[in-house]
N, C-alpha and C positions, 0 to 999 in steps of 0.2 A: 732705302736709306739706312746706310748702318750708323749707331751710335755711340759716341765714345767716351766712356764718363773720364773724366782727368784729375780725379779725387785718387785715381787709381794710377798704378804707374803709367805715365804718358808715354805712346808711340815716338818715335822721332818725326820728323819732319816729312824725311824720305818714305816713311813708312806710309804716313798718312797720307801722302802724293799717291803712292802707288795703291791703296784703297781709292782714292777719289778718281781715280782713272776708268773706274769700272760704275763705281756709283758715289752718289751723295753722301758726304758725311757727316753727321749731326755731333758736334764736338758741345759736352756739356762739362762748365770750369768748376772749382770748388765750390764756387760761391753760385752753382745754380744757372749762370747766365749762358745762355745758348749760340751757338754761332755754327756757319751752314760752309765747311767747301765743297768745290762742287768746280769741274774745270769750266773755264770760262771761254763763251765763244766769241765771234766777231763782234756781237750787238750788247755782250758786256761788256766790253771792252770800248764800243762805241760809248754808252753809257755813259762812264767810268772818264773817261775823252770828254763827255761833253758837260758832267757835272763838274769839273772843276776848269770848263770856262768861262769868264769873267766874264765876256762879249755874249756868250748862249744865255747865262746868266739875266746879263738885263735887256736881253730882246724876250724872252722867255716872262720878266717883269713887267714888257712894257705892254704885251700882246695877254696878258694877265687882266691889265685896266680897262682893255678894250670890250664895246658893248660884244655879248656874244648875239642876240639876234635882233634883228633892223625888220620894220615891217617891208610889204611888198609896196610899199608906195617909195619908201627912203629908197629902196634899193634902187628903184626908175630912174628915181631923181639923180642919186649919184650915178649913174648908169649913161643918164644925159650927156651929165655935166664930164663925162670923159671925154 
């Protein structure tokens, strides 16, 4: 990961594309705060896709509320009752 402090004169855009093409680039701002590019593949992008859906959102909510484990007897039960 190379690092690029931007207290100092800043790369261009282009520039820093063609570093993050090869590896990670850890971009640190005046004020200290850190930030990572780094090219993005299909499952960031999936990501990226699915955190700003509304719909994945509140299934994600709703499956949140639910019990995570059910004994071996509930399970029979609902199991029946299919």
């Amino acid at each position: 990961m190379k690092t690029i402090k931007l207290d100092r004169k800043a790369p261009s855009v282009n520039e820093l594309v063609a570093i993050a093409r090869s590896e990670s680039v850890l971009l640190v701002s005046e004020d200290g705060t850190r930030f990572v590019l780094e090219e993005a593949d299909d499952f960031d992008r999936e990501v990226a896709k699915l955190g700003s859906s509304e719909k994945f959102m509140r299934f994600l909510k709703k499956r949140s509320k639910e019990k995570g484990v059910i004994s071996v007897e509930q399970f029979a039960k609902e199991l029946k009752s299919v």
